[in-house]
DOZA-35742 format. One record per atom (N, C-alpha, C): residue in three letters; z, x, y. Coordinates in steps of 0.001 Angstrom, whole numbers, plus 500000, padded with zeros to 6 digits. Example, Ala and Ser with C-alpha at 12.3 -4.5 7.8 and 13.67 -1.06 7.14 Angstrom:
BEGIN
ALA507800513190494310/ALA507800512300495500/ALA507800513200496700/SER507080512850497750/SER507140513670498940/SER507870512900500030/
end
This chain:
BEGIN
UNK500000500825498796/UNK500000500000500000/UNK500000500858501252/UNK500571502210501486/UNK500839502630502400/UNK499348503121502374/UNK498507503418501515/UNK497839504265501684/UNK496369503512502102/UNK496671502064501994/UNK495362501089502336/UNK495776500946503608/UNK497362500766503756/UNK497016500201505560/UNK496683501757506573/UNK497075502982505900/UNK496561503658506494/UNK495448503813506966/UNK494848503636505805/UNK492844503495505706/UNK492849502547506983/UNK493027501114506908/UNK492556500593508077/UNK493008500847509241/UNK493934501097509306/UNK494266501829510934/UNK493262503003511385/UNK493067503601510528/UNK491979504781510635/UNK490929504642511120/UNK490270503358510327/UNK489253502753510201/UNK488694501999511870/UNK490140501160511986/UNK489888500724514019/UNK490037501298514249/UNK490670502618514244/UNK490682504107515292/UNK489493504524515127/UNK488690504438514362/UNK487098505317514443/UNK486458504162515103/UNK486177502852514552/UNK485237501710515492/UNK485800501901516959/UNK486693501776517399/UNK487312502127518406/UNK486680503169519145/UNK486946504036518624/UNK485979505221519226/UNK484403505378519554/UNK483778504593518439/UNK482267504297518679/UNK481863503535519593/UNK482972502374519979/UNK482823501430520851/UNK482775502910522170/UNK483576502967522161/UNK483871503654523962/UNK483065505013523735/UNK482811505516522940/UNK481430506663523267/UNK480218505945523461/UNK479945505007522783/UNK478293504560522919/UNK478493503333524274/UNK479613503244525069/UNK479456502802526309/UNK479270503954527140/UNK479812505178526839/UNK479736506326527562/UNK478086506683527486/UNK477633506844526515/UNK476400507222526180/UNK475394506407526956/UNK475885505144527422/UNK474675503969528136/UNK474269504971529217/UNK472454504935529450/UNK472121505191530481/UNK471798504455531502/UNK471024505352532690/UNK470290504149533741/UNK469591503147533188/UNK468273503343531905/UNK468023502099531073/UNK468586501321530884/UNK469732501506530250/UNK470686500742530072/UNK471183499453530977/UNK471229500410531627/UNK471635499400533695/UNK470944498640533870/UNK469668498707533600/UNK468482497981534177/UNK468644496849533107/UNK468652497051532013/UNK468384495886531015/UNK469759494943531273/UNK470669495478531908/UNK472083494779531978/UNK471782493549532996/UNK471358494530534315/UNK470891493621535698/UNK469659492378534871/UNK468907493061534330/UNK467607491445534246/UNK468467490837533478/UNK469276491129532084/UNK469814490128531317/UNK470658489739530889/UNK471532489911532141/UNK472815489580532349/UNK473216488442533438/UNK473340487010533934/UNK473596486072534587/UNK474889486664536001/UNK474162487223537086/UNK475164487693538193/UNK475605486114538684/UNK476697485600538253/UNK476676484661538661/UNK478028484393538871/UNK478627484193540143/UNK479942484861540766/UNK480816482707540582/UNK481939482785540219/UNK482463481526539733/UNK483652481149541098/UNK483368480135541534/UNK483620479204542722/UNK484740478523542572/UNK485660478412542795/UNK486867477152542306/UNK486719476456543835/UNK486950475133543608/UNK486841474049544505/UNK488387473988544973/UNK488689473698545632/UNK490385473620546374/UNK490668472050546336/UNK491741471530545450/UNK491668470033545533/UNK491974469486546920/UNK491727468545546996/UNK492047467380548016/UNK493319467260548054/UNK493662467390549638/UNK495238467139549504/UNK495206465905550151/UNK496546465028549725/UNK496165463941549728/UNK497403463636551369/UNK497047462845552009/UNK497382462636553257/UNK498817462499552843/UNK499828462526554025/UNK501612462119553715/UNK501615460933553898/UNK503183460550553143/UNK502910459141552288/UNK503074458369553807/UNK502422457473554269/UNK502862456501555000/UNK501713457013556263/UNK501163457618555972/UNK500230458577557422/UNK498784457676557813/UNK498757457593556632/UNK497510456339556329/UNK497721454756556406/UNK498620454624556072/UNK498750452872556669/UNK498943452848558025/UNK500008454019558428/UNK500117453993560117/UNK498438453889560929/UNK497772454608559749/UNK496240454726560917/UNK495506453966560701/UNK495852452781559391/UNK494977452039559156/UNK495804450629560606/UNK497268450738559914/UNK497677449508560930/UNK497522449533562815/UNK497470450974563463/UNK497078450642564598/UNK496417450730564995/UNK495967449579566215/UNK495193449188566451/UNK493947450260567212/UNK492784450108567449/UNK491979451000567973/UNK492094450857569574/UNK492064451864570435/UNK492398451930571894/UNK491145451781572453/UNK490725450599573506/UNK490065450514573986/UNK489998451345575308/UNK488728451879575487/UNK488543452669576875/UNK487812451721577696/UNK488358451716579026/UNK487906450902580073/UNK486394451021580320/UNK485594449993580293/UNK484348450117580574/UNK483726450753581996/UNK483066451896581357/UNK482431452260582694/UNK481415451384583510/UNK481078451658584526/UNK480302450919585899/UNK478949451187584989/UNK477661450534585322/UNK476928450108584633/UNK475396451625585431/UNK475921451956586638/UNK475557453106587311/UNK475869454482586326/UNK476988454549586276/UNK477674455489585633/UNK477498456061584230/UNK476911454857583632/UNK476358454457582482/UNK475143454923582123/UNK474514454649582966/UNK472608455217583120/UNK472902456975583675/UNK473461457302584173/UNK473289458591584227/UNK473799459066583183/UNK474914458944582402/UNK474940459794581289/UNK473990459571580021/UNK473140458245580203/UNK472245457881579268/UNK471028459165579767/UNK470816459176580928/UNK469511459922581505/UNK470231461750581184/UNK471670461957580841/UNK472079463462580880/UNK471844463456579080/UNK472188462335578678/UNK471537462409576844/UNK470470462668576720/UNK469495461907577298/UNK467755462245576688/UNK467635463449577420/UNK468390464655578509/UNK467673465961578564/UNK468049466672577968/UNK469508466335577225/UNK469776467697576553/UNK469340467177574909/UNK469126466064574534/UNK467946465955573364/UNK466839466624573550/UNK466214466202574686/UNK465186467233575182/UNK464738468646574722/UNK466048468948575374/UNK466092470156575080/UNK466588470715573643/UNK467703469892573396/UNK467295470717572089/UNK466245470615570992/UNK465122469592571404/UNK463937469619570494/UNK463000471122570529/UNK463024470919572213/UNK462539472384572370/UNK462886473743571979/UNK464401473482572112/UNK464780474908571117/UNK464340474804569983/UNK464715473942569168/UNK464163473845567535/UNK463230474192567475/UNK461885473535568560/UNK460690473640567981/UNK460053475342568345/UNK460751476218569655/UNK460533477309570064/UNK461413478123568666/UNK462288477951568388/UNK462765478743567182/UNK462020478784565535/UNK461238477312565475/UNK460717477584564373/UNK459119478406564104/UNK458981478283565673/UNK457637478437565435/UNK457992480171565528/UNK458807480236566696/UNK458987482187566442/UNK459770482489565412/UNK460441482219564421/UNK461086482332563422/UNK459469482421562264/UNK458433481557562241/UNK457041481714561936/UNK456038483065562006/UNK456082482999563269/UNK455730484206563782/UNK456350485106563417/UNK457248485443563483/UNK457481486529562426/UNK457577486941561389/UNK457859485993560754/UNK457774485815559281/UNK456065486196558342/UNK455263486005559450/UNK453616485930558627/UNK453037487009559529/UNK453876487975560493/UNK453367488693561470/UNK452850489753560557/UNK453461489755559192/UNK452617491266558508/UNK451657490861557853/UNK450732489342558147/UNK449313489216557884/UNK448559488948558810/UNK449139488318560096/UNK447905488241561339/UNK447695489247561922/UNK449108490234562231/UNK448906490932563541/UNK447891491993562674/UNK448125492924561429/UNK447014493780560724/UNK445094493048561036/UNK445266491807561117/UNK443961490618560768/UNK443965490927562512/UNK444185490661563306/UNK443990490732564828/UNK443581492290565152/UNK444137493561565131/UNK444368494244565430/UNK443276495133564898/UNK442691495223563807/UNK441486495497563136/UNK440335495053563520/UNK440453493799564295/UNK439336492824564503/UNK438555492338563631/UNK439161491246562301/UNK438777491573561652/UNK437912490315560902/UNK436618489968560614/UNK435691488953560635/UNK435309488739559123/UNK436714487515558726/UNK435888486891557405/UNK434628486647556967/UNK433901486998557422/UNK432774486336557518/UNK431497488061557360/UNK432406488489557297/UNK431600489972557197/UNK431015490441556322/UNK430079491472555916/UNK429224491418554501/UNK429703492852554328/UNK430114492935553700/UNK431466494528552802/UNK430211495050551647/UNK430499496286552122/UNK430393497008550553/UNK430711497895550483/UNK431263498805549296/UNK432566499873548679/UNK431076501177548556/UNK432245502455548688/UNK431630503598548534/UNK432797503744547600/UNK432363505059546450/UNK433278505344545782/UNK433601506840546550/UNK432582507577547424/UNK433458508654548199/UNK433503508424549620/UNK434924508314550412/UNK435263507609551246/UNK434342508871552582/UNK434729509663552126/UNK434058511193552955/UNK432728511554552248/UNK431981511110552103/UNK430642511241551905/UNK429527511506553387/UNK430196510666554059/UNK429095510618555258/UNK430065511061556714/UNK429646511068557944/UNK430401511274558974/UNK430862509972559173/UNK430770508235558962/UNK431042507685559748/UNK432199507143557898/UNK433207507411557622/UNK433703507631556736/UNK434465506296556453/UNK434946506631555055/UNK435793505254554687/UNK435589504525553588/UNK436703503902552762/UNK436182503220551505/UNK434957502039551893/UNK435320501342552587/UNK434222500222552908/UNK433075500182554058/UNK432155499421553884/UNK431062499829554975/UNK430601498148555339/UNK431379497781556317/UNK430851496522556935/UNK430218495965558243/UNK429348495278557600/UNK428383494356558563/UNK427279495576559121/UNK426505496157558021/UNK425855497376558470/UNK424617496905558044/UNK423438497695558472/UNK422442497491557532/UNK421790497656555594/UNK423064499245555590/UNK422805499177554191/UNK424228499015553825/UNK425066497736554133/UNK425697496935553310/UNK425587496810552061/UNK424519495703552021/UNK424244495244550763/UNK423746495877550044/UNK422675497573550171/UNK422700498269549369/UNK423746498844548584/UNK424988499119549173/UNK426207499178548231/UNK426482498302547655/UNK427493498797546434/UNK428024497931545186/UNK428997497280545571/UNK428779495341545070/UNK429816494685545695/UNK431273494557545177/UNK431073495275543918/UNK432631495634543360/UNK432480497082543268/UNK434339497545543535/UNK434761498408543564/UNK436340498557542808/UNK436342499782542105/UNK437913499525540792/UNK438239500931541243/UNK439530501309540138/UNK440014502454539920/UNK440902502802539415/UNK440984503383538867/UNK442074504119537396/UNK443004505123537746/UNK444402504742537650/UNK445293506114537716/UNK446256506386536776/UNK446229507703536366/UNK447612508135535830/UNK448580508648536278/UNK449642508764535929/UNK450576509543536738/UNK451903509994535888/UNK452440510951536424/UNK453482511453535391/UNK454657511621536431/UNK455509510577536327/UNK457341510907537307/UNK458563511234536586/UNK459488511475537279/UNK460929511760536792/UNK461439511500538167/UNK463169511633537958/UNK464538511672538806/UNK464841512897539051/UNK464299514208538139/UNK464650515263538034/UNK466179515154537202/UNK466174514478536745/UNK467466514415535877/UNK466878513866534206/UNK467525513345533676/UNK467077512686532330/UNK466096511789532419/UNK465568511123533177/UNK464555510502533287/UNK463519510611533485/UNK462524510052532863/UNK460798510611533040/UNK460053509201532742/UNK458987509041533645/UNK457864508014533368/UNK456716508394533241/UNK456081507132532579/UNK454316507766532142/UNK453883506247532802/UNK452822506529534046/UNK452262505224534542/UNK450732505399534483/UNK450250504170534139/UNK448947503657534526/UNK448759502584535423/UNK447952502726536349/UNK447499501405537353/UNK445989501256537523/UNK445463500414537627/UNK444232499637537266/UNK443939499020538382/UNK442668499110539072/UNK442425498170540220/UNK441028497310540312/UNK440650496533540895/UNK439217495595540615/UNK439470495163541889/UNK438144495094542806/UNK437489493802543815/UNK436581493527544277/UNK436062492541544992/UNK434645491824545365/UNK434590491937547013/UNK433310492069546687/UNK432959492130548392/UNK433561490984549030/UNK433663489922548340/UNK434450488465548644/UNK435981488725548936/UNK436506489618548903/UNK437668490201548778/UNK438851489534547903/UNK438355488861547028/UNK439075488722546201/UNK439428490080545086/UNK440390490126544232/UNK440431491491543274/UNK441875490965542408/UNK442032491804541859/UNK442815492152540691/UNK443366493555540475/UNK444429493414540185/UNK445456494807539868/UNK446708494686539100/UNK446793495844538608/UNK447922495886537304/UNK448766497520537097/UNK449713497343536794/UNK450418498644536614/UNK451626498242535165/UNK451686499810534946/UNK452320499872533934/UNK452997501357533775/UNK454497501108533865/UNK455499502584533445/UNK456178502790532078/UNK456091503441531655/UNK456972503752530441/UNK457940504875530664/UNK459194504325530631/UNK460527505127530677/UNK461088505498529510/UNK461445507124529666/UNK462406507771528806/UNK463096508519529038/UNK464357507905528656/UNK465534508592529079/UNK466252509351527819/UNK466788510694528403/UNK467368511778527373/UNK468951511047527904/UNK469558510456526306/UNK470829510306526389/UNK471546511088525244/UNK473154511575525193/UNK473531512363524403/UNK473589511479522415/UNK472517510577522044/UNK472439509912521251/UNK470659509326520527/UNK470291510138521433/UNK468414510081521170/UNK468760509948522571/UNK466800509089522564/UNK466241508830523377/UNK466167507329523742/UNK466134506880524845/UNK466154505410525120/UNK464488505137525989/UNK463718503978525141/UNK462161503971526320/UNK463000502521526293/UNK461531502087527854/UNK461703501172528470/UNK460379500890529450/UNK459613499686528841/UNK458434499773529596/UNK458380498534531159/UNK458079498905531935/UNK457555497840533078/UNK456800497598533431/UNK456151496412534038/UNK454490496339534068/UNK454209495260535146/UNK453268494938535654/UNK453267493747536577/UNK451591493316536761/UNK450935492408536963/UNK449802492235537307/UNK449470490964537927/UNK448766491474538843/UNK448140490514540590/UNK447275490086540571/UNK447261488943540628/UNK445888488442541945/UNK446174488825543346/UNK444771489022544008/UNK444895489949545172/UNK443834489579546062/UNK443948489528547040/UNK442943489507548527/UNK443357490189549636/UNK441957490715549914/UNK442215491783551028/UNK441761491228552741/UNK443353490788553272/UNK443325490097554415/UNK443330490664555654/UNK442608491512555819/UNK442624492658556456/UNK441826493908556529/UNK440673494344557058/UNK439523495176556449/UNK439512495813557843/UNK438807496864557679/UNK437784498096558854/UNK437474499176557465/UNK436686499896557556/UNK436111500643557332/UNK437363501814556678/UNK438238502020557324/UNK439183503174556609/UNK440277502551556727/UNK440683501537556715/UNK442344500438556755/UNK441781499201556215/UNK442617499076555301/UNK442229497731554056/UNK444174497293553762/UNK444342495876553946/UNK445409495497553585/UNK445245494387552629/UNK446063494238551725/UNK445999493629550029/UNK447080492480550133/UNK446964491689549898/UNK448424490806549295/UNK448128489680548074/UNK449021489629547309/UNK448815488926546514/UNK450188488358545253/UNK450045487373544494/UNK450924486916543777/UNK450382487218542477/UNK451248487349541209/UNK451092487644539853/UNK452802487680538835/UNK452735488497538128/UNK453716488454536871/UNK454517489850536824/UNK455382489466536532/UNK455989491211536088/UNK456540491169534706/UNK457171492124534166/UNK457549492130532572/UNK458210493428532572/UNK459712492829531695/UNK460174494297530769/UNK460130494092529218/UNK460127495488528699/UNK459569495159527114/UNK460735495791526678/UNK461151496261525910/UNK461869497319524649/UNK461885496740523323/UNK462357497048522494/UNK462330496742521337/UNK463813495262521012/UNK464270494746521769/UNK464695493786521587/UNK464636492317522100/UNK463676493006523322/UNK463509491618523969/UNK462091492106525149/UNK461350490806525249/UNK460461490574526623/UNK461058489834527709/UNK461016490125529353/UNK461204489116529900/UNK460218489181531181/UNK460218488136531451/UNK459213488110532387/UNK459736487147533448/UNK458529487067534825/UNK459688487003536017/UNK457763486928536708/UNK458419486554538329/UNK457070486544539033/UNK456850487498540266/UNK455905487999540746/UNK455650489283541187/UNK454735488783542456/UNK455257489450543677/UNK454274489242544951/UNK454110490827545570/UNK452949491100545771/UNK452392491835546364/UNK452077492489547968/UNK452427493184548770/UNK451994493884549731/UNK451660495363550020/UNK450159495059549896/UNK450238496708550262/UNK448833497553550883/UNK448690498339551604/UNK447756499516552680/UNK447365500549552219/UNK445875500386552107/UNK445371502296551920/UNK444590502427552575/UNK444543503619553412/UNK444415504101554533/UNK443651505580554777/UNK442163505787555083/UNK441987507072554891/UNK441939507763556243/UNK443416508583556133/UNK443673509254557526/UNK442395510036558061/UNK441693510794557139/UNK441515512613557974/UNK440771513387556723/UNK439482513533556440/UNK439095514019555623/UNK440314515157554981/UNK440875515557553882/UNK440120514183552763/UNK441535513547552388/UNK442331513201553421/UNK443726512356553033/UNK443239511055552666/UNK443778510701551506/UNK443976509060551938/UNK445608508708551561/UNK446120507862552233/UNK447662507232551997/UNK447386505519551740/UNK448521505660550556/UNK448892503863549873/UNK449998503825549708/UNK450299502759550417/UNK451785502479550266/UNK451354500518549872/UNK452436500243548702/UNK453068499096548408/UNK454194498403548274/UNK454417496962548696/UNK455842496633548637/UNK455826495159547507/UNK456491495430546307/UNK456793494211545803/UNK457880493801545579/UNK457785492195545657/UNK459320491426545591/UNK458812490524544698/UNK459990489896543446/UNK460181489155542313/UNK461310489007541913/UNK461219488347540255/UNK462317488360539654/UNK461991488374538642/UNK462671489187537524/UNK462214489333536442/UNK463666489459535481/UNK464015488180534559/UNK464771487807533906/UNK465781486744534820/UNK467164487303534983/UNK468696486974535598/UNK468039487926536795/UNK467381489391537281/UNK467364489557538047/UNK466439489585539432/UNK466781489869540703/UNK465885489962541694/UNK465471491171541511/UNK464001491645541738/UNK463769492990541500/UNK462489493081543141/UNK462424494370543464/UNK461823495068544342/UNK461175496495544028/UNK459939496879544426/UNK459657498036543853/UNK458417498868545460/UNK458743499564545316/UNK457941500053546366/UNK457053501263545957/UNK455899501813546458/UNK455434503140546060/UNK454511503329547234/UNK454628505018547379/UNK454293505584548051/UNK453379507003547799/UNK452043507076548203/UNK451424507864547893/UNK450506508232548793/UNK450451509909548749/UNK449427511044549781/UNK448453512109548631/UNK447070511096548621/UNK445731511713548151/UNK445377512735548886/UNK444581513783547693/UNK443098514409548152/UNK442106513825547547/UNK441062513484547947/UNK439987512803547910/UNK438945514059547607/UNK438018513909546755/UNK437248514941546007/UNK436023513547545385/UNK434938513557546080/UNK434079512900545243/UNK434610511369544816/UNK434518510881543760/UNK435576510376543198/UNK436804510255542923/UNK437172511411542850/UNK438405511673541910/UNK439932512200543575/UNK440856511772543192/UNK442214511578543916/UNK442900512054542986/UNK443757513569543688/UNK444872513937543386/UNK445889513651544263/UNK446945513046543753/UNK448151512801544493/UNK449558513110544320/UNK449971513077544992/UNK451800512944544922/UNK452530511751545662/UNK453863511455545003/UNK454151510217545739/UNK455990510071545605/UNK456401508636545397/UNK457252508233544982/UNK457332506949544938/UNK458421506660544017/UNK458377505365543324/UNK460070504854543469/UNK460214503497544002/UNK461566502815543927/UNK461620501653542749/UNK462090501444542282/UNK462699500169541185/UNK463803499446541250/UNK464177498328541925/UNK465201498109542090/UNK465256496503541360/UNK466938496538540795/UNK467103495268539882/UNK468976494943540505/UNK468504494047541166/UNK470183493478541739/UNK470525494662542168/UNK471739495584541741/UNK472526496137542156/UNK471946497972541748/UNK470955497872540392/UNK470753498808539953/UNK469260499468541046/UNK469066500866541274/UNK467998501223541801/UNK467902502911541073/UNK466369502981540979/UNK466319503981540242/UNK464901504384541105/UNK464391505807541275/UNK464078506575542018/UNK462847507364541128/UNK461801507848541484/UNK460759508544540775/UNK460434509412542134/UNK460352510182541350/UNK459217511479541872/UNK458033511577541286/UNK456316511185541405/UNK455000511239540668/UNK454310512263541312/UNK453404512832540492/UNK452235513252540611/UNK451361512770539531/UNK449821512345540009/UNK449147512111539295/UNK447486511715539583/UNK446371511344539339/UNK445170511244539248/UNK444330510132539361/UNK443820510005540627/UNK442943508951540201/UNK441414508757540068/UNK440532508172539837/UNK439196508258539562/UNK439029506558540254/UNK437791506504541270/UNK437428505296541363/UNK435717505299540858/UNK435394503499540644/UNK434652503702540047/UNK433381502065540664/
end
């Protein structure tokens, strides 16, 4: 007997132990899968009703209501005429607050659309080398040899990031669009993290519908709605994905892209941003950049370099 209950004491002293190392062992992966699929959902207690003192309420039901002496019938009309101005007025505030509360809110699609000068109505067509000619730039609109260019234009990238710590990603992004400026785009990271127990992956991915509301010749702005997704080996979740984002060809042979997305993907809110400075060669874009990921509370950080080819 002594020697069985020993055994099990032993026995929760070792589970015991596995428990609290392999919480130790959780990485940033880890974090992330916690934030999408875990319910942040903070618990409210209501404060009861206190109930009036005993006798407080018949007193207010039994006396009587106090009449106020009727005002003069003069006296009357002016505060009727001091009501309808400050209704007045506060329609006007409302309606001056919603509309600039508007205005700002959609200012990061007109003022780019104003400021470009920029004419739906324009006949686009894509170069695949933005520095090919002196009058430079991915797109060439309302020209004569327009329409000799191709009315779609794509492009393929790889890229290889880390934290400089245990973490490393492998990304692909994919791009498509029409002289109509409609398009399509998609990305995809695969995370692996060195924990003292293997290795932990973790893939993310997202893909857009897209229109480009906003054009000149070397400044093109994108926005659009689509899907996002995390994968691992125990679960998918998916969530919805909006799009903003600028590429920009400074200065033979820079070009800069920057994007901003907001969603949710599972239990969480997620945000992701990226940032990138090309050389432009023909076709082909070498770059460096960085990458944000953020899920509720968790945010995780990339450093990339990597390649692109348009086509």
């Amino acid at each position: 007997m002594n020697f069985r209950s020993t055994l099990l004491k032993s026995l929760r002293v070792f589970f015991s132990f596995l428990i609290l190392i392999g919480d130790s062992f959780a990485g940033e992966l880890d974090d992330i899968r916690r934030e999408v699929r875990t319910v942040q959902a903070a618990s409210s207690s209501e404060s009861p009703t206190q109930p009036a003192p005993n006798g407080s309420s018949s007193e207010c039901d039994s006396a009587a209501p106090s009449r106020s002496p009727r005002k003069p019938r003069q006296a009357q009309s002016f505060l009727d005429d001091d009501n309808d101005v400050e209704s007045e007025l506060t329609t006007l505030a409302v309606t001056v607050a919603f509309w600039g509360t508007a205005a700002v809110v959609t200012s990061p699609f007109w003022v780019p659309h104003k400021l470009l000068r920029d004419d739906l109505d324009a006949i686009t067509g894509f170069r695949v080398d933005p520095y090919a000619n002196e009058d430079w730039g991915f797109l060439l609109i309302d020209r004569p040899d327009s329409l000799r260019l191709s009315s779609f234009a794509g492009s393929l990238s790889v890229d290889y990031g880390g934290d400089f710590n245990d973490l490393a990603a492998f990304g692909i992004d994919g791009t498509m669009e029409h002289a109509t400026r409609w398009g399509a785009d998609a990305r995809v990271r695969h995370f692996r993290e060195s924990i003292p127990i293997g290795d932990d992956r973790l893939t993310i991915g997202a893909a857009n519908l897209t229109y480009r509301f906003a054009q000149s010749p070397r400044l093109a702005f994108r926005s659009g709605l689509g899907v996002n997704w995390l994968h691992d080996q125990a679960a998918t979740d998916l969530g919805i994905n909006w799009i903003y984002s600028a590429q920009w060809c400074v200065a033979n042979p820079l070009v800069l892209r920057s994007d901003l997305e907001l969603g949710s993907l599972g239990d969480a809110f997620t945000s992701h941003t990226l940032i990138r400075m090309g050389v432009q060669r023909g076709r082909w874009q070498a770059y460096i950049g960085g990458e944000t990921f953020h899920f509720n509370s968790q945010t995780t950080c990339l450093a990339t370099t990597g390649l692109s080819l348009r086509f």
